[in-house]
DSSP file (Angstrom, degrees, kcal/mol; ACC not computed):
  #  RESIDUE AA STRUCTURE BP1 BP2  ACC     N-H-->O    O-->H-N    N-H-->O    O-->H-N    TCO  KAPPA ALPHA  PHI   PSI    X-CA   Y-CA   Z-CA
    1    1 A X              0   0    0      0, 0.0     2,-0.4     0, 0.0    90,-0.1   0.000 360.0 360.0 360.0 162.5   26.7  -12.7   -6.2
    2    2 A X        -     0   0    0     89,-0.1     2,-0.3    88,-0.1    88,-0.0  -0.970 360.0-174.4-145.6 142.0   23.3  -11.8   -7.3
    3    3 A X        -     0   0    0     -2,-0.4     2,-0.3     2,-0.0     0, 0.0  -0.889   8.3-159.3-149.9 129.4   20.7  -14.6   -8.1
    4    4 A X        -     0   0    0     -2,-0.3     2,-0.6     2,-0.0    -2,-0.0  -0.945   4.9-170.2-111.2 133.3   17.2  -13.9   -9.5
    5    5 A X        -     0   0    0     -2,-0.3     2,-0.5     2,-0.0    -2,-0.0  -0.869   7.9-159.6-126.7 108.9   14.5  -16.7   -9.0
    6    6 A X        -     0   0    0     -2,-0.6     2,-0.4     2,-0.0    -2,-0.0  -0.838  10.1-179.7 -94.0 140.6   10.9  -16.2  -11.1
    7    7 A X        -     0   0    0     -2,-0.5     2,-0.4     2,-0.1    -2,-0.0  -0.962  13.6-159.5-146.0 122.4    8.0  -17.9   -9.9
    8    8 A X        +     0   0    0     -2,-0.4     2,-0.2     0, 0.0    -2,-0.0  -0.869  41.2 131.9-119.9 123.3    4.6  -17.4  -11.9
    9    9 A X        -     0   0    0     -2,-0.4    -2,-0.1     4,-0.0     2,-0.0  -0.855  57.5 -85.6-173.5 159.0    1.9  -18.4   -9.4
   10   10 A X     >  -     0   0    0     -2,-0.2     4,-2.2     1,-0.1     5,-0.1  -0.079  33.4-113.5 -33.2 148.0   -1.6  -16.5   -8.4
   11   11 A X  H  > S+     0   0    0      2,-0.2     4,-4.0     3,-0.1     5,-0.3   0.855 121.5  53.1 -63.8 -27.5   -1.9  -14.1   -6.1
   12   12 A X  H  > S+     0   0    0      1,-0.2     4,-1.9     2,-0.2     5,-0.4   0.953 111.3  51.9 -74.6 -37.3   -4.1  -16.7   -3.8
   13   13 A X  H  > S+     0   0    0      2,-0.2     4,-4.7     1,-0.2    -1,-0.2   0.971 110.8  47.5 -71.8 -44.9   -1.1  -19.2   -4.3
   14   14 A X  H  X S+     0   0    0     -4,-2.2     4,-2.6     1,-0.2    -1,-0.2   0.985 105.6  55.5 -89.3 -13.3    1.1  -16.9   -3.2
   15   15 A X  H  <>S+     0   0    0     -4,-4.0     5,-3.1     1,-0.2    -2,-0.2   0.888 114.3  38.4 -26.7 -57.9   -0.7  -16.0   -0.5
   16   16 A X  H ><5S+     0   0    0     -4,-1.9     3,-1.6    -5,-0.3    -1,-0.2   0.875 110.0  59.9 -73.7 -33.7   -0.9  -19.5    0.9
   17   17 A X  H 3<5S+     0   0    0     -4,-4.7     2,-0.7    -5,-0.4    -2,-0.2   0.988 112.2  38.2 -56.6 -55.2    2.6  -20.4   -0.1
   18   18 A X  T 3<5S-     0   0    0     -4,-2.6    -1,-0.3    -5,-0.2    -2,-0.1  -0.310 117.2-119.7 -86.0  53.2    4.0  -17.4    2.2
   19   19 A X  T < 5 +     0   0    0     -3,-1.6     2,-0.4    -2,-0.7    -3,-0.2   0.600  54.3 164.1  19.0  62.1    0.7  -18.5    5.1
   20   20 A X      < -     0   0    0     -5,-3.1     2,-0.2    -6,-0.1    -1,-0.1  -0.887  44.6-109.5 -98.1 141.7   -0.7  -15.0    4.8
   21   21 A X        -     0   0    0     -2,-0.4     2,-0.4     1,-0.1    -5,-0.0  -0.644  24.6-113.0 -83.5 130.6   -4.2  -15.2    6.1
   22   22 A X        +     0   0    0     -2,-0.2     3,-0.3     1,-0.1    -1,-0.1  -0.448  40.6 172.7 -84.0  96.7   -7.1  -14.9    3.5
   23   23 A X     >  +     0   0    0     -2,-0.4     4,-0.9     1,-0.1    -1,-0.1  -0.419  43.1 120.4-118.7  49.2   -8.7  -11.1    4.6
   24   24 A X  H  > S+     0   0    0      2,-0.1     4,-1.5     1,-0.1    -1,-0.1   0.934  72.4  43.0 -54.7 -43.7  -10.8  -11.4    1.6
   25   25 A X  H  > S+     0   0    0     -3,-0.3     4,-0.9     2,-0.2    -1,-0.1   0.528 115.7  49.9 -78.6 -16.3  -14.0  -11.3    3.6
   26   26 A X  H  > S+     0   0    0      2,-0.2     4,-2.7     3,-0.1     5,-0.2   0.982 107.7  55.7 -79.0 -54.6  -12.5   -8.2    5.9
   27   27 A X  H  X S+     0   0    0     -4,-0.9     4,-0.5     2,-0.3    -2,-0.2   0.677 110.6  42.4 -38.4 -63.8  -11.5   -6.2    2.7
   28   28 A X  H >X>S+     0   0    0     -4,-1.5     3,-6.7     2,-0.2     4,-1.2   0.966 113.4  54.0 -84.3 -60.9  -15.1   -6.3    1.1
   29   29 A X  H 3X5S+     0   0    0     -4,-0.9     4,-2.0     1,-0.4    -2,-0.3   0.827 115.2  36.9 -48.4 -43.4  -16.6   -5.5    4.5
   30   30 A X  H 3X5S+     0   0    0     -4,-2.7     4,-1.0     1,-0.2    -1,-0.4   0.593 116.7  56.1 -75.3   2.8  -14.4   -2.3    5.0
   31   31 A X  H <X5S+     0   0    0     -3,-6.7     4,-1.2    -4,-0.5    -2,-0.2   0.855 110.2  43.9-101.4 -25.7  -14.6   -1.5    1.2
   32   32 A X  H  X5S+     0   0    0     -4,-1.2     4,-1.2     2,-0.2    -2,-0.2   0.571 111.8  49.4-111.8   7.1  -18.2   -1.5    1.4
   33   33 A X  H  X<S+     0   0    0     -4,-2.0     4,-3.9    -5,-0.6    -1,-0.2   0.894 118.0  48.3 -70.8 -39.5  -18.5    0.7    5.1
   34   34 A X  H  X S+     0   0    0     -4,-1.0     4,-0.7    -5,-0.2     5,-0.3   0.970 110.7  48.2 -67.4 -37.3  -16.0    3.2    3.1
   35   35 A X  H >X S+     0   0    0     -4,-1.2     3,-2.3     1,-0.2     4,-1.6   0.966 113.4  44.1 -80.7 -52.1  -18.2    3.1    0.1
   36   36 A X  H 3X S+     0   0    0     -4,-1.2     4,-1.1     1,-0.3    -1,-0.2   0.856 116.9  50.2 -50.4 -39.1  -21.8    3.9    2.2
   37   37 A X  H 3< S+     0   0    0     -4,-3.9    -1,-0.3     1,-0.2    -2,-0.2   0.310 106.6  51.1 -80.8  22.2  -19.9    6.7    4.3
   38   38 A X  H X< S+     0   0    0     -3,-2.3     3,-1.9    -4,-0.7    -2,-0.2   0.684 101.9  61.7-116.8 -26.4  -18.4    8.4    1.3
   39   39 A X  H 3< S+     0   0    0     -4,-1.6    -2,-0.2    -5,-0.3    -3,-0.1   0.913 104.6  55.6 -60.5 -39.9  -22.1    8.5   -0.3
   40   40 A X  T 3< S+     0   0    0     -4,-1.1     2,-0.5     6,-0.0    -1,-0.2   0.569  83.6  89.6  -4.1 -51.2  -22.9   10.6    2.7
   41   41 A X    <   -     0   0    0     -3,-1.9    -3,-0.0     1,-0.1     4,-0.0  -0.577  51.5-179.5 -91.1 137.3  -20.4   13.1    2.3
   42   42 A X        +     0   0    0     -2,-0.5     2,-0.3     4,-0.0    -1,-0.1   0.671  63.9  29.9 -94.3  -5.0  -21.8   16.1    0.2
   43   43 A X  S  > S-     0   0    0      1,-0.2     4,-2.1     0, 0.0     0, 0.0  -0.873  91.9 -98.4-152.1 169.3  -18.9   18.7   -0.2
   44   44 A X  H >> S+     0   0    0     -2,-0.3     4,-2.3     2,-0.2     3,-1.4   0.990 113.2  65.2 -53.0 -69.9  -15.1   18.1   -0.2
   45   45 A X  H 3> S+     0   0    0      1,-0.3     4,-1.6     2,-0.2     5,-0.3   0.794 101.9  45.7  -5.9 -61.0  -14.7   19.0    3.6
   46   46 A X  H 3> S+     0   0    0      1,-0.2     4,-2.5     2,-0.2    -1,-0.3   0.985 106.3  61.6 -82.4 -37.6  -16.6   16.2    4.9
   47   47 A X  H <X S+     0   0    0     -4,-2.1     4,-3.1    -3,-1.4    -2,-0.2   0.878 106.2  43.1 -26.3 -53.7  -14.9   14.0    2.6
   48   48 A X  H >X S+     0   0    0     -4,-2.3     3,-0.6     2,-0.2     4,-0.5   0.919 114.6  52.5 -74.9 -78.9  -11.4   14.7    4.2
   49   49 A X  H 3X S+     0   0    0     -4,-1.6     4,-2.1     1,-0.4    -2,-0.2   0.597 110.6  43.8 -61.2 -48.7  -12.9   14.5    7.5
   50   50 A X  H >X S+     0   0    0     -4,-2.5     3,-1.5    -5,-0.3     4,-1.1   0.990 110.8  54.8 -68.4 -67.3  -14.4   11.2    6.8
   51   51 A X  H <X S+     0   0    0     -4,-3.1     4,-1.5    -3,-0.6    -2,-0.2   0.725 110.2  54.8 -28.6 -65.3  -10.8    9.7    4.9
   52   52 A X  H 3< S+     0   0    0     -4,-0.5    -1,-0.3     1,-0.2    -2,-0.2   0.784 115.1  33.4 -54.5 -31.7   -9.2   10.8    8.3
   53   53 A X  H << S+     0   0    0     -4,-2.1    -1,-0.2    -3,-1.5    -2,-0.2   0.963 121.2  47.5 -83.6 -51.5  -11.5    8.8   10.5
   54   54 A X  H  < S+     0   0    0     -4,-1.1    -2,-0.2    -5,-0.2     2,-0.2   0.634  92.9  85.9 -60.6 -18.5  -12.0    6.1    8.4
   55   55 A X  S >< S-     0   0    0     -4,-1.5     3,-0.5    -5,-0.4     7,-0.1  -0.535  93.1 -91.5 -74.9 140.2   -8.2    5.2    7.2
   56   56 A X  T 3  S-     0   0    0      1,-0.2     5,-0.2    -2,-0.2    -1,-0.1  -0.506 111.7  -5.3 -44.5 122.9   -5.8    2.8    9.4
   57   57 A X  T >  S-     0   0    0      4,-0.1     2,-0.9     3,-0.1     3,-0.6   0.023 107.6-121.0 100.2 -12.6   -3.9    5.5   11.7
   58   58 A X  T <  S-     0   0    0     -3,-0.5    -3,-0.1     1,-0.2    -5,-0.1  -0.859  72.0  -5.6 108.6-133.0   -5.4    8.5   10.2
   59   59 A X  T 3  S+     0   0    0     -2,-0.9     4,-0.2     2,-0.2    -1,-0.2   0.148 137.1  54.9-123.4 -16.6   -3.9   11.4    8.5
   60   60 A X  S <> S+     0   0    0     -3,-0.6     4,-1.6     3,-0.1     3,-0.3   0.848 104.1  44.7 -74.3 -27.8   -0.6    9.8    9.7
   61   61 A X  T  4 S+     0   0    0      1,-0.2     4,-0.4     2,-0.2    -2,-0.2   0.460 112.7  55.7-106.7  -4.4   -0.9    6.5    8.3
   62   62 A X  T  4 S+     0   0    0      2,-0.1    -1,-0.2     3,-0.1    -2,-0.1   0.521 108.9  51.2 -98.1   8.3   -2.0    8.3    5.1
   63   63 A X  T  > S+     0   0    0     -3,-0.3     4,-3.1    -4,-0.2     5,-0.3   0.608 107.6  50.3 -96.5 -50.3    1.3   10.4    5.2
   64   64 A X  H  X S+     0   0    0     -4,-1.6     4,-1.1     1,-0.2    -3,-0.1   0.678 103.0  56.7 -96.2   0.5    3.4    7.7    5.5
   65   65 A X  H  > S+     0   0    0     -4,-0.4     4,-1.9     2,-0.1     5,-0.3   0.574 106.5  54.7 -72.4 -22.9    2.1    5.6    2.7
   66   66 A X  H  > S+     0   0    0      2,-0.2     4,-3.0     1,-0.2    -2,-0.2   0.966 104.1  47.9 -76.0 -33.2    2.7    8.2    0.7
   67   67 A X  H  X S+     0   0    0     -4,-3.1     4,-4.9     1,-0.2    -1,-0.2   0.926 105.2  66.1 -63.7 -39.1    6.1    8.5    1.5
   68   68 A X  H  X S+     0   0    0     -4,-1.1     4,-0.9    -5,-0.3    -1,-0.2   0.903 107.7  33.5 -11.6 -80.9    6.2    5.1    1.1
   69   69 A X  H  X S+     0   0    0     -4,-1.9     4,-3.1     1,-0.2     5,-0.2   0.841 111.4  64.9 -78.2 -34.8    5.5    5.2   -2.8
   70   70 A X  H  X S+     0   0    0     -4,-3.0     4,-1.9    -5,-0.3    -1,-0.2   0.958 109.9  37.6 -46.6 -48.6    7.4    8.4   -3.2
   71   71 A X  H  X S+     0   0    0     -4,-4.9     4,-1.8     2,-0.2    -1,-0.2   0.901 112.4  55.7 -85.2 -13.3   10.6    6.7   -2.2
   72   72 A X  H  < S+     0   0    0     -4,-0.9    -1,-0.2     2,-0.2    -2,-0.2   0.892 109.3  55.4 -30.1 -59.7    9.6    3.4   -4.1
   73   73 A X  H >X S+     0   0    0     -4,-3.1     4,-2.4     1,-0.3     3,-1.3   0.785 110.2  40.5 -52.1 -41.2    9.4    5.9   -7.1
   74   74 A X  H 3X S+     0   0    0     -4,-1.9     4,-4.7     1,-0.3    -1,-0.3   0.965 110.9  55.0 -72.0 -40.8   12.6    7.2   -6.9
   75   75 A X  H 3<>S+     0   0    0     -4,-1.8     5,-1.7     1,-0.3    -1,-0.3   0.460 116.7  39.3 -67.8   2.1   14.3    4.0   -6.1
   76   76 A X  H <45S+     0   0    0     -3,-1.3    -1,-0.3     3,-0.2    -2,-0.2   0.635 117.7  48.5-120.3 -21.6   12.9    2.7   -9.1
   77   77 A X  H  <5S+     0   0    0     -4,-2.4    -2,-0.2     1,-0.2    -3,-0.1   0.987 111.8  53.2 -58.0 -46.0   13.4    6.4  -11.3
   78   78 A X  T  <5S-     0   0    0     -4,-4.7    -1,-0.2    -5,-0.2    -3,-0.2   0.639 123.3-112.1 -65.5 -20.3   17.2    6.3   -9.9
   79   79 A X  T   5S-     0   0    0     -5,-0.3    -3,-0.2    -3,-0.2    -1,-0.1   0.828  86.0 -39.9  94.6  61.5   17.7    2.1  -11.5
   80   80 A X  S   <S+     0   0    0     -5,-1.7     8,-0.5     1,-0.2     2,-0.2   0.874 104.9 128.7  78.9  35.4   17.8    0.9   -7.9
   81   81 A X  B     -A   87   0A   0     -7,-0.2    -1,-0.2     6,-0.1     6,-0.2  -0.527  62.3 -95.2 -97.7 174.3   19.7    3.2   -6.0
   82   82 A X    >   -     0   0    0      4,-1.7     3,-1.7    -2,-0.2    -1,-0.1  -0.559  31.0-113.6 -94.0-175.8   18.4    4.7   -2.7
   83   83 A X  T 3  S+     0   0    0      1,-0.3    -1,-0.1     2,-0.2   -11,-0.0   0.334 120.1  66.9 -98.3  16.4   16.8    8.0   -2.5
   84   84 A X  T 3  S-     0   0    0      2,-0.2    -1,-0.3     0, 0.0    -2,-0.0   0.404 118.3-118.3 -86.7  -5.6   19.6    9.6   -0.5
   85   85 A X  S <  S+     0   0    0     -3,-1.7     2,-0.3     1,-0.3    -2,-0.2   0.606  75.6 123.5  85.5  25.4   21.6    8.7   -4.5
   86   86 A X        -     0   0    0      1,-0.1    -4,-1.7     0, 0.0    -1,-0.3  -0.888  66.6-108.9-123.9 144.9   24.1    6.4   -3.1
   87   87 A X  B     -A   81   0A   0     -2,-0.3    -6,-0.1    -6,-0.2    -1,-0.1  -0.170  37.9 -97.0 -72.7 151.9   24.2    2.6   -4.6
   88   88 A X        -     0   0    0     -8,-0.5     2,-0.7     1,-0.1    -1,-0.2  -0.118  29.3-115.4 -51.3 162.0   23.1   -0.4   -2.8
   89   89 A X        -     0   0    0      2,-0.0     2,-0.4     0, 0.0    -1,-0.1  -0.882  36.7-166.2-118.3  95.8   25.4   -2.3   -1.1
   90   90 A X              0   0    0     -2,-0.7   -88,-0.1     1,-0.1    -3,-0.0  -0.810 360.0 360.0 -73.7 120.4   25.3   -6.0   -3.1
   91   91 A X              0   0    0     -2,-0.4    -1,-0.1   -90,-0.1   -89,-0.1   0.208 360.0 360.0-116.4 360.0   26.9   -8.5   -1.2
């Protein structure tokens, strides 16, 4: 059986609903350290240098969000299969 529930709410509502902690105030502070060290960098090079220090994990953690949305993409190209092809298993 398959049941689909809609719920039309804010992001800040759903934020609160599911007690996820408010990191507005973290969010601008790291957007505006990234944004003063990327005026800094003059050539591509130091750009990548900087992403890799400045990003959660690194050059890893910017590897594996991408694989992230690559398999998202497929699962969503494929109409909700996984990205090895084979259907979910709906129970």
């Amino acid at each position: 059986m398959k049941v689909n529930v809609e719920v039309e709410c804010s992001p800040e509502e759903a934020r609160r609903f599911l007690g996820l902690p408010d990191v507005t105030k973290a969010n601008e502070v790291y957007v505006d350290a990234l944004t003063n060290a990327m005026k800094g960098a003059g050539n591509f090079d130091q750009l990548q240098e900087l992403t890799k220090q400045i990003a959660p994990m690194g050059e890893f953690g910017l590897k594996m969000f991408q694989q992230f949305i690559e398999s998202g993409v497929a699962m969503a190209m494929s109409g909700g299969n996984s990205p090895s092809g084979k259907p979910k298993n709906d129970k």
